[in-house]
N, CA, C and O atoms as a Tripos MOL2 file, in Angstrom:
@<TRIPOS>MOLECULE
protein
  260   259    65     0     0
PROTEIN
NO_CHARGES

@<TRIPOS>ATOM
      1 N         -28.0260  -19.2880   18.7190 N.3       1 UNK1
      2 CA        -27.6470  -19.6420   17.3630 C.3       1 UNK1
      3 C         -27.7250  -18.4650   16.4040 C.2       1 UNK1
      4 O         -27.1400  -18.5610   15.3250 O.2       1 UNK1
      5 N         -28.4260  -17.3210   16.7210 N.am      2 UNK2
      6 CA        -28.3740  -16.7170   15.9200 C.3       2 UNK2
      7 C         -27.5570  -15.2970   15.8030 C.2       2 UNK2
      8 O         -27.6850  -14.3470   15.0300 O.2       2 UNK2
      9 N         -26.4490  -15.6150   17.1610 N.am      3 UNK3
     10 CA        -25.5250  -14.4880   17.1170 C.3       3 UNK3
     11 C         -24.2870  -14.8500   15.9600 C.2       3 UNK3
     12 O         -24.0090  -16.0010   15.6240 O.2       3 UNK3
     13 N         -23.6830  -13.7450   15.4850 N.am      4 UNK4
     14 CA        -22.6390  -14.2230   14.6610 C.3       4 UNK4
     15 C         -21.8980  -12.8970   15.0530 C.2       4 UNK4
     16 O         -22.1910  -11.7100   15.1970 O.2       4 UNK4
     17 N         -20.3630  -14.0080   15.1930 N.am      5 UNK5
     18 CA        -18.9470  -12.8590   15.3670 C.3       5 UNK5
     19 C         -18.5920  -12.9030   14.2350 C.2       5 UNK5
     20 O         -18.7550  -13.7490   13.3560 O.2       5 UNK5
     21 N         -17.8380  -11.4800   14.2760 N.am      6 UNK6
     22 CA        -17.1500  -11.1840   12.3560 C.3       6 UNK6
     23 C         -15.6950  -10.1910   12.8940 C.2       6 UNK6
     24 O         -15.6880   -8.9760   13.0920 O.2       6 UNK6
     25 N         -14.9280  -10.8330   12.9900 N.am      7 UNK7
     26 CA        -13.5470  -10.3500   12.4880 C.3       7 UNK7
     27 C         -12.8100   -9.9370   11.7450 C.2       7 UNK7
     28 O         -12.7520  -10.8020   10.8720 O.2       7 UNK7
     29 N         -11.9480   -8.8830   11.3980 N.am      8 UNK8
     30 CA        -12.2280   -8.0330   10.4950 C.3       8 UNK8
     31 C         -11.0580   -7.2530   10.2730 C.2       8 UNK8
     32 O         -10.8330   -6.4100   11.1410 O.2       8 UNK8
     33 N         -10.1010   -7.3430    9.1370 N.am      9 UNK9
     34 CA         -8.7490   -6.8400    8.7300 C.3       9 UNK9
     35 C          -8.9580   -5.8160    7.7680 C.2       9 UNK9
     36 O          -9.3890   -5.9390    6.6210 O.2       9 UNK9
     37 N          -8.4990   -4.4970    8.5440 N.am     10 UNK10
     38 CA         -9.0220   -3.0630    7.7190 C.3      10 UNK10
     39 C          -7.4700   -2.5310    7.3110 C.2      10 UNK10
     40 O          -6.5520   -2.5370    8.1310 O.2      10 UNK10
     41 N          -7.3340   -2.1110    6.0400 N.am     11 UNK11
     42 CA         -5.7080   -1.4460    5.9220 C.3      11 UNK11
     43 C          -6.1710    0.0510    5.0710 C.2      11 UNK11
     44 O          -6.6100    0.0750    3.9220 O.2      11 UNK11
     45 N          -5.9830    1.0510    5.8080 N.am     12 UNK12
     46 CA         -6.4880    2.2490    5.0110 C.3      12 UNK12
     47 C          -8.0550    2.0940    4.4350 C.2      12 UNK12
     48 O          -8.4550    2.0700    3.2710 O.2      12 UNK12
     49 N          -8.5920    2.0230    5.3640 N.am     13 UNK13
     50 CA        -10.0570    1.5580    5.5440 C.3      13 UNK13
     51 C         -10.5910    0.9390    4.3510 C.2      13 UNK13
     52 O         -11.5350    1.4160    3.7200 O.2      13 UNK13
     53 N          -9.9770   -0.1350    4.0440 N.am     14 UNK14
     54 CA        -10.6300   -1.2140    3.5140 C.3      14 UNK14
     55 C         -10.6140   -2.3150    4.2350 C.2      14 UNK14
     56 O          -9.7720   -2.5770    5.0950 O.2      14 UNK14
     57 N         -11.5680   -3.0160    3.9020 N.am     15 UNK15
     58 CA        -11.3790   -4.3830    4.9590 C.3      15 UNK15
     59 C         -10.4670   -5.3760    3.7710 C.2      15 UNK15
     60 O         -10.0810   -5.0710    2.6420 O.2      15 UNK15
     61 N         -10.3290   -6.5700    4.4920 N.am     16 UNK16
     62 CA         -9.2820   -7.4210    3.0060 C.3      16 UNK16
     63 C          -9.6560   -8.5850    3.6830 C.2      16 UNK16
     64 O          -9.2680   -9.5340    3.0010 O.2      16 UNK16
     65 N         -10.2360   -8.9830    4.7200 N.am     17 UNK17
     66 CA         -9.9740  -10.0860    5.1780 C.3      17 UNK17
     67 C         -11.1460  -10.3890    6.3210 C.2      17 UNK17
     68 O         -10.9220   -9.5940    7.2340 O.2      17 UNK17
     69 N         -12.1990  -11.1320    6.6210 N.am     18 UNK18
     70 CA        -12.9250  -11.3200    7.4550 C.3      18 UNK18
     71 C         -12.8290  -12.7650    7.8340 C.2      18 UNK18
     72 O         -12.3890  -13.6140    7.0590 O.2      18 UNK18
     73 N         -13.4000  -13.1140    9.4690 N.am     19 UNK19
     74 CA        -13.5380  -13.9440   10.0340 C.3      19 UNK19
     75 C         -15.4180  -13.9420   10.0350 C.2      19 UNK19
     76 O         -16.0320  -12.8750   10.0190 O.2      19 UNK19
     77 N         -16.0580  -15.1600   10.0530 N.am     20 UNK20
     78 CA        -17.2770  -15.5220   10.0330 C.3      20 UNK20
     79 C         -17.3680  -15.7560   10.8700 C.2      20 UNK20
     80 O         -16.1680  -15.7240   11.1440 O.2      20 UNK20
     81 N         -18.1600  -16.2420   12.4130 N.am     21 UNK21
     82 CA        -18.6870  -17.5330   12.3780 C.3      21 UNK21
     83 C         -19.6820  -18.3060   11.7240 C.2      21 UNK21
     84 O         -19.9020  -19.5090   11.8630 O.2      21 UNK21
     85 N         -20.2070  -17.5570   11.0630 N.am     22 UNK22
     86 CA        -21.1020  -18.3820   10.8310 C.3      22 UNK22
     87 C         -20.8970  -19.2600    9.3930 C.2      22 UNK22
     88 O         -21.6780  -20.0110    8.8090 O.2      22 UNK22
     89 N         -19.5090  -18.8410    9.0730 N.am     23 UNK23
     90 CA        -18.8820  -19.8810    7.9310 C.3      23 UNK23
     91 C         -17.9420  -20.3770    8.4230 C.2      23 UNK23
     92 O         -17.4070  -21.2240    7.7080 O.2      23 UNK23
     93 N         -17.3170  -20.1400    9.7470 N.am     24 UNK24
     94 CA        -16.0880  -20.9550   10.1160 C.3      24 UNK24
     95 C         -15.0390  -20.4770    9.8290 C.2      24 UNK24
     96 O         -14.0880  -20.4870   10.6110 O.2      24 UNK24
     97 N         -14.9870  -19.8630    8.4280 N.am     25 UNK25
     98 CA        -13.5230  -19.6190    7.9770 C.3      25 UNK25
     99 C         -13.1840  -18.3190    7.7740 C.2      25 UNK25
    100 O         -14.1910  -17.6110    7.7930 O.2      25 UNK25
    101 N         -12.2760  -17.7730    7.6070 N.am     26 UNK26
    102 CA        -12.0350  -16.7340    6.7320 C.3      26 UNK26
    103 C         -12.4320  -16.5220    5.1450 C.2      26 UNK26
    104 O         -12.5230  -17.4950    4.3970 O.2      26 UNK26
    105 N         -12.6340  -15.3380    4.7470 N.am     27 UNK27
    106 CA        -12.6420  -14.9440    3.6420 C.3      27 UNK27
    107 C         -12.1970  -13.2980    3.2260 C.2      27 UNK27
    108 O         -12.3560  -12.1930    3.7450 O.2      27 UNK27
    109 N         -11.5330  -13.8500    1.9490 N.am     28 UNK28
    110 CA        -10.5940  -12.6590    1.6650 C.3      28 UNK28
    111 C         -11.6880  -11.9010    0.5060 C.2      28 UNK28
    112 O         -12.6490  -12.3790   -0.0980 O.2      28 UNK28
    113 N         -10.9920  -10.2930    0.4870 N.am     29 UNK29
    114 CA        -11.5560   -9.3380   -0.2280 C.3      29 UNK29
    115 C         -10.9100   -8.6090   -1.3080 C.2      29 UNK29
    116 O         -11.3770   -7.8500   -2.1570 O.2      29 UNK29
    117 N          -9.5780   -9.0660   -1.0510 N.am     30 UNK30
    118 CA         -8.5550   -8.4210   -1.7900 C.3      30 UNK30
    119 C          -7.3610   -9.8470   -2.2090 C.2      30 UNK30
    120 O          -7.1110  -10.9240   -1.6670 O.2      30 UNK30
    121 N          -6.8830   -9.1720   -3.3840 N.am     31 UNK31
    122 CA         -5.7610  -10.4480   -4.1290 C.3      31 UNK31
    123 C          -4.6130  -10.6320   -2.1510 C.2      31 UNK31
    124 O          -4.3130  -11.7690   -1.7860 O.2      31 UNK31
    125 N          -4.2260   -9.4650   -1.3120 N.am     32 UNK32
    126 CA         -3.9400   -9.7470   -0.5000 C.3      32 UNK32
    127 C          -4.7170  -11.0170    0.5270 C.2      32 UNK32
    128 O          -4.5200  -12.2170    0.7160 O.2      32 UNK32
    129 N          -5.5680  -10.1090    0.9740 N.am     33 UNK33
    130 CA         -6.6540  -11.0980    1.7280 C.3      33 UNK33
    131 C          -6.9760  -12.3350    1.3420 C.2      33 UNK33
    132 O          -7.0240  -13.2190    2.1970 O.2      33 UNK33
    133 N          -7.2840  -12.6530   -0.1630 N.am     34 UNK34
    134 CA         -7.4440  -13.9170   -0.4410 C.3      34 UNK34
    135 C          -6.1590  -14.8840    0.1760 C.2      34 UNK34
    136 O          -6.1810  -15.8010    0.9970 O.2      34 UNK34
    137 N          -5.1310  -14.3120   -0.5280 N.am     35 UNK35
    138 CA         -3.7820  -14.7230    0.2140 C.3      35 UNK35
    139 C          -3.6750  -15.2860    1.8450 C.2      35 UNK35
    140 O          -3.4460  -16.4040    2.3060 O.2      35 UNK35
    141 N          -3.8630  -14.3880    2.2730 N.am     36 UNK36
    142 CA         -3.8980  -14.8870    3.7740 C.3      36 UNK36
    143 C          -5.0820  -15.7360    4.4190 C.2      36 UNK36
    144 O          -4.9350  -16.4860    5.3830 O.2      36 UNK36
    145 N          -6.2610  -15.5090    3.7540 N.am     37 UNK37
    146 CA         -7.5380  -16.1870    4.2220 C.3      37 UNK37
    147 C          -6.6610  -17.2950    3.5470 C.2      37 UNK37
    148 O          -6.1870  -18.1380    4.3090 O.2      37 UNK37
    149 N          -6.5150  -17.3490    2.8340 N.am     38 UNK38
    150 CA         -6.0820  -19.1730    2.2870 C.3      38 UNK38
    151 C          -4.6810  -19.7400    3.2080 C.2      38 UNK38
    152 O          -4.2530  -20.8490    2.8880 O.2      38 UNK38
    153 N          -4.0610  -19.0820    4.1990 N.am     39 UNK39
    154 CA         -3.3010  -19.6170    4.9710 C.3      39 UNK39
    155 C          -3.8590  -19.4500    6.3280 C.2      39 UNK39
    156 O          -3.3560  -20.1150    7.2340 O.2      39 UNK39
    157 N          -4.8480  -18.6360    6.5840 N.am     40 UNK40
    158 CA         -5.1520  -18.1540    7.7460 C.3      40 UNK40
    159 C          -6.2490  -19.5430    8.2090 C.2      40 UNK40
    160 O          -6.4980  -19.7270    9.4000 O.2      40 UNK40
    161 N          -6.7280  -20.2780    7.3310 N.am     41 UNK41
    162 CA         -7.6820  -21.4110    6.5260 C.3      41 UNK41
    163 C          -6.6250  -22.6670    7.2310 C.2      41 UNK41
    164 O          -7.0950  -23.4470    8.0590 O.2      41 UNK41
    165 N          -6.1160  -22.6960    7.0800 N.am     42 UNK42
    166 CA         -5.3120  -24.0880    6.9120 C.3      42 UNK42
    167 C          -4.1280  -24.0690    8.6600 C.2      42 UNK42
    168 O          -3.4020  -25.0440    8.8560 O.2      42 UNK42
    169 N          -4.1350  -23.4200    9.2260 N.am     43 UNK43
    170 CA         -3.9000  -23.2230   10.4520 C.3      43 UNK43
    171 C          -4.8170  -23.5840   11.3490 C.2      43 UNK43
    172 O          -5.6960  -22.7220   11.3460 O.2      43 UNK43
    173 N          -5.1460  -24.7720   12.4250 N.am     44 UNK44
    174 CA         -6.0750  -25.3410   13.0490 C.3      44 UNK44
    175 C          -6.5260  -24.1610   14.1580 C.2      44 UNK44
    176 O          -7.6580  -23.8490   14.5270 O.2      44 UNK44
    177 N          -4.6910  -23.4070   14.7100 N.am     45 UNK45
    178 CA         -5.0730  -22.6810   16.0980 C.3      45 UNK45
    179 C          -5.7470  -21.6640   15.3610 C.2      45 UNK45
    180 O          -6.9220  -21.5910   15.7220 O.2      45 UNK45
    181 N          -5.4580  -20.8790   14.4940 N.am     46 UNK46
    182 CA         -5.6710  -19.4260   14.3570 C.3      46 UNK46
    183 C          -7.5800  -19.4540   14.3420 C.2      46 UNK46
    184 O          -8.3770  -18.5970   14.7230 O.2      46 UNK46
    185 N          -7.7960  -20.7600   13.7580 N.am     47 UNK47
    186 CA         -9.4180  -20.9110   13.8450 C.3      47 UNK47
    187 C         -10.1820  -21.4040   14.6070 C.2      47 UNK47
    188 O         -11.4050  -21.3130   14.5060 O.2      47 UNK47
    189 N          -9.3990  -22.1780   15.7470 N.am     48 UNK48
    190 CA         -9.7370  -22.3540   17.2870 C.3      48 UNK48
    191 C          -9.7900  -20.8420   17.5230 C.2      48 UNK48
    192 O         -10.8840  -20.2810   17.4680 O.2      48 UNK48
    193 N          -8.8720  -20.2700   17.7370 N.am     49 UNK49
    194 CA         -9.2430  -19.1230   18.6680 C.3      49 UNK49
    195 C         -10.2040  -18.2080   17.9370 C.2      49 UNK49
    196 O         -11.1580  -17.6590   18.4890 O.2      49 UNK49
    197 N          -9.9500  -18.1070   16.9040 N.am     50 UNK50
    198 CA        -11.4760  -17.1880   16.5750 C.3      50 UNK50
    199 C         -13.2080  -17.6780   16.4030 C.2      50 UNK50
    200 O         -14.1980  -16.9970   16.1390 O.2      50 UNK50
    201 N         -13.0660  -19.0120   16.6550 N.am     51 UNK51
    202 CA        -14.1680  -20.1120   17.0550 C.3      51 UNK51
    203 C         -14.6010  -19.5970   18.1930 C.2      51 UNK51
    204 O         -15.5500  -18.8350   18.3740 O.2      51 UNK51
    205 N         -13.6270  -20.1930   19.1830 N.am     52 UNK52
    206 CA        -13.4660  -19.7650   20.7280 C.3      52 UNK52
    207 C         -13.9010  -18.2840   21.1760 C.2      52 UNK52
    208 O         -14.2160  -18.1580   22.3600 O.2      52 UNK52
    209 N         -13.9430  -17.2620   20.4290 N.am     53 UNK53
    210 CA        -13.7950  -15.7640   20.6490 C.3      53 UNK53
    211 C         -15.4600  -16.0950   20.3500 C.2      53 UNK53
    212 O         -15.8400  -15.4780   21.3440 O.2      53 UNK53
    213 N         -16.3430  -16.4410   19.9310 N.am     54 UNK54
    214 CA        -17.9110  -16.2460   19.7330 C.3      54 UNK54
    215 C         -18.2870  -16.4670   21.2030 C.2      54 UNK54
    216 O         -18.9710  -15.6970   21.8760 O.2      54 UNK54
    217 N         -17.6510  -17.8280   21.6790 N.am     55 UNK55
    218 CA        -18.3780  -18.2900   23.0840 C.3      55 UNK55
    219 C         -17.6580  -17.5540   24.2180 C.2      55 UNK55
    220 O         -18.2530  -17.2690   25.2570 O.2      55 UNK55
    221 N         -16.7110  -17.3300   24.0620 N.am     56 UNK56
    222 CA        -16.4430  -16.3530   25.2950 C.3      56 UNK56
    223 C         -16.5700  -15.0210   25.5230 C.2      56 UNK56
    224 O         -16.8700  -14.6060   26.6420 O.2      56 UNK56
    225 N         -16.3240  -14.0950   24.3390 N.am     57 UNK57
    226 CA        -16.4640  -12.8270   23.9760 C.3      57 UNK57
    227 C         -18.5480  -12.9710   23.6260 C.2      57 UNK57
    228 O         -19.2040  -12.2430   24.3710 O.2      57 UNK57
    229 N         -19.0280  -13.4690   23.0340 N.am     58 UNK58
    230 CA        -20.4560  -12.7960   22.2570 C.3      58 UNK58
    231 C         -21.2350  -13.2730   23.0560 C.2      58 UNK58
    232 O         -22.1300  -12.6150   23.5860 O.2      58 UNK58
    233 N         -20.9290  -14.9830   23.3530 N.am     59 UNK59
    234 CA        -22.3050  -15.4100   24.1780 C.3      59 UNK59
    235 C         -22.0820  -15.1910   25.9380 C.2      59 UNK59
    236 O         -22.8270  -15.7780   26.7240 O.2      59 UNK59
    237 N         -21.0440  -14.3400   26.3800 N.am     60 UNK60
    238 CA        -20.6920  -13.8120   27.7510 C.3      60 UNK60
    239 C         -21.4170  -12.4180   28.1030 C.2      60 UNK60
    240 O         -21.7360  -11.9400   29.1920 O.2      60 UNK60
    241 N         -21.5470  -11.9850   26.9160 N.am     61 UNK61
    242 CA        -21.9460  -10.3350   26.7640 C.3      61 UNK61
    243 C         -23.4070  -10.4710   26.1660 C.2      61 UNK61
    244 O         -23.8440   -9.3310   26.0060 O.2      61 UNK61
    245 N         -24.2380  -11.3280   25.8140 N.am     62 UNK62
    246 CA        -25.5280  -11.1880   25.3180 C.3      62 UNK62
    247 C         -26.3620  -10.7420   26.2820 C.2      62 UNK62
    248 O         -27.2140   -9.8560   26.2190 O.2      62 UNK62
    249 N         -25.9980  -11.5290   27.2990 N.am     63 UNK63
    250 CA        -27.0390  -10.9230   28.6570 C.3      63 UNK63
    251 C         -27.1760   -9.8620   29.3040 C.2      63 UNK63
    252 O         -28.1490   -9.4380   29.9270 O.2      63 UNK63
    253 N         -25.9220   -9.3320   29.1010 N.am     64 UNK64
    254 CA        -25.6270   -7.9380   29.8400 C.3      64 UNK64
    255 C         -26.3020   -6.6200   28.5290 C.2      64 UNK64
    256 O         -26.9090   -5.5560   28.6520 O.2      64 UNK64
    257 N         -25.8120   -7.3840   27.3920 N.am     65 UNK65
    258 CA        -26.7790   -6.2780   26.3830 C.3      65 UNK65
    259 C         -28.0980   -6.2080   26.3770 C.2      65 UNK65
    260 O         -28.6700   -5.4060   25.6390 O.2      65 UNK65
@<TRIPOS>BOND
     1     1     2 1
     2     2     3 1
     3     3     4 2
     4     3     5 am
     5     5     6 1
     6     6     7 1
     7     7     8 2
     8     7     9 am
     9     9    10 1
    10    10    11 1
    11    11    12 2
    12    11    13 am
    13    13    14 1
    14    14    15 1
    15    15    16 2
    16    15    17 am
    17    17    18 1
    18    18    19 1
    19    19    20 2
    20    19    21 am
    21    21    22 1
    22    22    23 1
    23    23    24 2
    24    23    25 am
    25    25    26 1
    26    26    27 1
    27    27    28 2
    28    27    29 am
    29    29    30 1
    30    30    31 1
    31    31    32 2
    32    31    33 am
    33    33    34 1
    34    34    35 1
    35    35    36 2
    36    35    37 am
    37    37    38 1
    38    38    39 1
    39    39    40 2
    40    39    41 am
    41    41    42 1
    42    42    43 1
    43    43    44 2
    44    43    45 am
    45    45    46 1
    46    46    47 1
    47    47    48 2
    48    47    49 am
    49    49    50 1
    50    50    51 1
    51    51    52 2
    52    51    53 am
    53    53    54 1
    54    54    55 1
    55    55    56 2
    56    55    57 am
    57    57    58 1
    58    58    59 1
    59    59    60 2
    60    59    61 am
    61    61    62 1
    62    62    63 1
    63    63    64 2
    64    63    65 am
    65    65    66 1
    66    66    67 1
    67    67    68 2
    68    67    69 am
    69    69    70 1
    70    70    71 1
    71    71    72 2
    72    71    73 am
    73    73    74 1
    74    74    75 1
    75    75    76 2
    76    75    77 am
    77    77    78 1
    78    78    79 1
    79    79    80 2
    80    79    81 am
    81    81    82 1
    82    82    83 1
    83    83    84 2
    84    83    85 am
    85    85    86 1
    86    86    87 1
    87    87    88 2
    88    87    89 am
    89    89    90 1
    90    90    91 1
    91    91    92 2
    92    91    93 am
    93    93    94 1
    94    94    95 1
    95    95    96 2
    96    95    97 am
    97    97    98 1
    98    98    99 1
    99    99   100 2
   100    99   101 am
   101   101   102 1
   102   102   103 1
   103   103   104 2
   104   103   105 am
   105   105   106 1
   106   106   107 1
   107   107   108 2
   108   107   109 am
   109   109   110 1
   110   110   111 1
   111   111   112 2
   112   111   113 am
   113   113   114 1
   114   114   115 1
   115   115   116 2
   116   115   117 am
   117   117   118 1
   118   118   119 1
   119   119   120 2
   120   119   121 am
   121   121   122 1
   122   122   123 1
   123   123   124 2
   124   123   125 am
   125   125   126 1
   126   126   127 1
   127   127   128 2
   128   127   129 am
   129   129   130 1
   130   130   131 1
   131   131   132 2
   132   131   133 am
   133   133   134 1
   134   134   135 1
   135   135   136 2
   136   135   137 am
   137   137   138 1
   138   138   139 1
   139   139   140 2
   140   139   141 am
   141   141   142 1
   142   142   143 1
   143   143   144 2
   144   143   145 am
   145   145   146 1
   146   146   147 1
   147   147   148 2
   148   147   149 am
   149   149   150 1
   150   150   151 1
   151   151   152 2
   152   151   153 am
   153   153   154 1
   154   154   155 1
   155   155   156 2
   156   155   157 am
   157   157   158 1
   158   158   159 1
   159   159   160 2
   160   159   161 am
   161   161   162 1
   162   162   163 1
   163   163   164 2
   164   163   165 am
   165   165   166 1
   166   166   167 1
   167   167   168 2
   168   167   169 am
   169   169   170 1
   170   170   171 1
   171   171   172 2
   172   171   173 am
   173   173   174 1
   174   174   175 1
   175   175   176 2
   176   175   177 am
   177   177   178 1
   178   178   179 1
   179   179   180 2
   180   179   181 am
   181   181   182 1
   182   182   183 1
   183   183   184 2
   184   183   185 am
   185   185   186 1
   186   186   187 1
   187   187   188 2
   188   187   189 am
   189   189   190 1
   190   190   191 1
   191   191   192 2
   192   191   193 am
   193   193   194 1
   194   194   195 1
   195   195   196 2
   196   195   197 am
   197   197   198 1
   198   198   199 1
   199   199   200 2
   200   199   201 am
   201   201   202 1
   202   202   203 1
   203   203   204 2
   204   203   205 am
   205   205   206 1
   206   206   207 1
   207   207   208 2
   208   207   209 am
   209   209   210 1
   210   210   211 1
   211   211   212 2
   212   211   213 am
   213   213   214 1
   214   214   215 1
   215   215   216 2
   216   215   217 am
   217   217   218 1
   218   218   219 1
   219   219   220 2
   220   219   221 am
   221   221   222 1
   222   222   223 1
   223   223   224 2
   224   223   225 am
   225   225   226 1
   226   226   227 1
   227   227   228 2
   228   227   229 am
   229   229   230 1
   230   230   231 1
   231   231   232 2
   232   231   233 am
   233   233   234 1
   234   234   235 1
   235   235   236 2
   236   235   237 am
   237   237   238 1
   238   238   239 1
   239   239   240 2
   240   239   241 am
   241   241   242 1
   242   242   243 1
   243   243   244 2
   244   243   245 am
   245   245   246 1
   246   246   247 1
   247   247   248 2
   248   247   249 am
   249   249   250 1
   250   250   251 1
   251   251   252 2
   252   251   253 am
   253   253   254 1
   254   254   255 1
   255   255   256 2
   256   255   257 am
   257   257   258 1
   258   258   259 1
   259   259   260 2
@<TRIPOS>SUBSTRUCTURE
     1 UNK1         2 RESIDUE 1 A UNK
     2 UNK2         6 RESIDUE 1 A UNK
     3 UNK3        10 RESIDUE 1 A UNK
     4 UNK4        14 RESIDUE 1 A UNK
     5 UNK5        18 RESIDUE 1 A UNK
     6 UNK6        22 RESIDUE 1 A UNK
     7 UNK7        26 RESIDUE 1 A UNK
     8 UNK8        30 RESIDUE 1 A UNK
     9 UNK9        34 RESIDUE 1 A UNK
    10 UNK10       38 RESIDUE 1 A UNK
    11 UNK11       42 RESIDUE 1 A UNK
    12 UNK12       46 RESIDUE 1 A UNK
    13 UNK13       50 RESIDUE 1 A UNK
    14 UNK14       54 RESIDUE 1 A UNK
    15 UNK15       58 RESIDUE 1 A UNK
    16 UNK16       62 RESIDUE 1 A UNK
    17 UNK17       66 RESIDUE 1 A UNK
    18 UNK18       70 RESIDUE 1 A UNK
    19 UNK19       74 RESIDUE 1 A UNK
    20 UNK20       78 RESIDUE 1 A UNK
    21 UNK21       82 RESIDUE 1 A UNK
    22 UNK22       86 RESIDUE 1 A UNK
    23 UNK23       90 RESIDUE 1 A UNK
    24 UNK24       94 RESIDUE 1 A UNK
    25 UNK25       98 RESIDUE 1 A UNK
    26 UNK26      102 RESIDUE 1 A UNK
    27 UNK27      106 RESIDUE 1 A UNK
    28 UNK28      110 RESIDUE 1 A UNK
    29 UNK29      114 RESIDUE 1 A UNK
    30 UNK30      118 RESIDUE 1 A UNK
    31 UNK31      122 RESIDUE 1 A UNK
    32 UNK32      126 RESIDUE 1 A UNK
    33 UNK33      130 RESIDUE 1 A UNK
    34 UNK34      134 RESIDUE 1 A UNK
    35 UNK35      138 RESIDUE 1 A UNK
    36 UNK36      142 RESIDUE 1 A UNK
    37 UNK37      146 RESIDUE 1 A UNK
    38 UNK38      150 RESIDUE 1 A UNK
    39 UNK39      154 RESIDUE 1 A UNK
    40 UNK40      158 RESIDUE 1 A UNK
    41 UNK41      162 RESIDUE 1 A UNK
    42 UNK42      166 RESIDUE 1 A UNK
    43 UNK43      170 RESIDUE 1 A UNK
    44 UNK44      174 RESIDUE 1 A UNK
    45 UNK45      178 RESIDUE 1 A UNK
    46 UNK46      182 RESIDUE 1 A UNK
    47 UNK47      186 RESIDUE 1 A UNK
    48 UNK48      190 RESIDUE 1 A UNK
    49 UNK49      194 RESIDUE 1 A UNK
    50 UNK50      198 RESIDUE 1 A UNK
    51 UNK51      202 RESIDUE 1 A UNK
    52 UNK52      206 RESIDUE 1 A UNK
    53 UNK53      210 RESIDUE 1 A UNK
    54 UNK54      214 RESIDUE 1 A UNK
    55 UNK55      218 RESIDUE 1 A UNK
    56 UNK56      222 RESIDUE 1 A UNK
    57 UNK57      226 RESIDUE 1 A UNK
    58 UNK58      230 RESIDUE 1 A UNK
    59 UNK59      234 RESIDUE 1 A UNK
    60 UNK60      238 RESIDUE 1 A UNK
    61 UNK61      242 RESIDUE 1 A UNK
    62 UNK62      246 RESIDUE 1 A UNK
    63 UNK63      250 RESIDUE 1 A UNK
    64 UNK64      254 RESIDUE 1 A UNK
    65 UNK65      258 RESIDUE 1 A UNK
């Protein structure tokens, strides 16, 4: 429970846009990012699969770290 994945939209090294898990959703950083976190939000798959990416990607690799 206490691993958390963070996904992460960098454009000319700013970030604009992150994935949580540990909020579920996206959240934006920029008038862009807000933009897309608020559609990226309302798409069931796009937040299945980055749900999905904690348990297969973080909790597959804890043991080996």
């Amino acid at each position: 429970n206490d691993i958390e994945y963070i996904f992460s939209y960098y454009y000319n090294k700013m970030e604009y846009i992150r994935f949580s898990s540990s909020l579920g959703k996206f959240v934006g950083y920029t008038e862009f990012g807000v933009k897309n976190a608020e559609r990226f939000n309302k798409d069931p798959s796009i937040l299945a699969v980055r749900k999905a990416a904690k348990e297969t990607y973080c909790k597959h690799n804890i043991d080996i770290w």
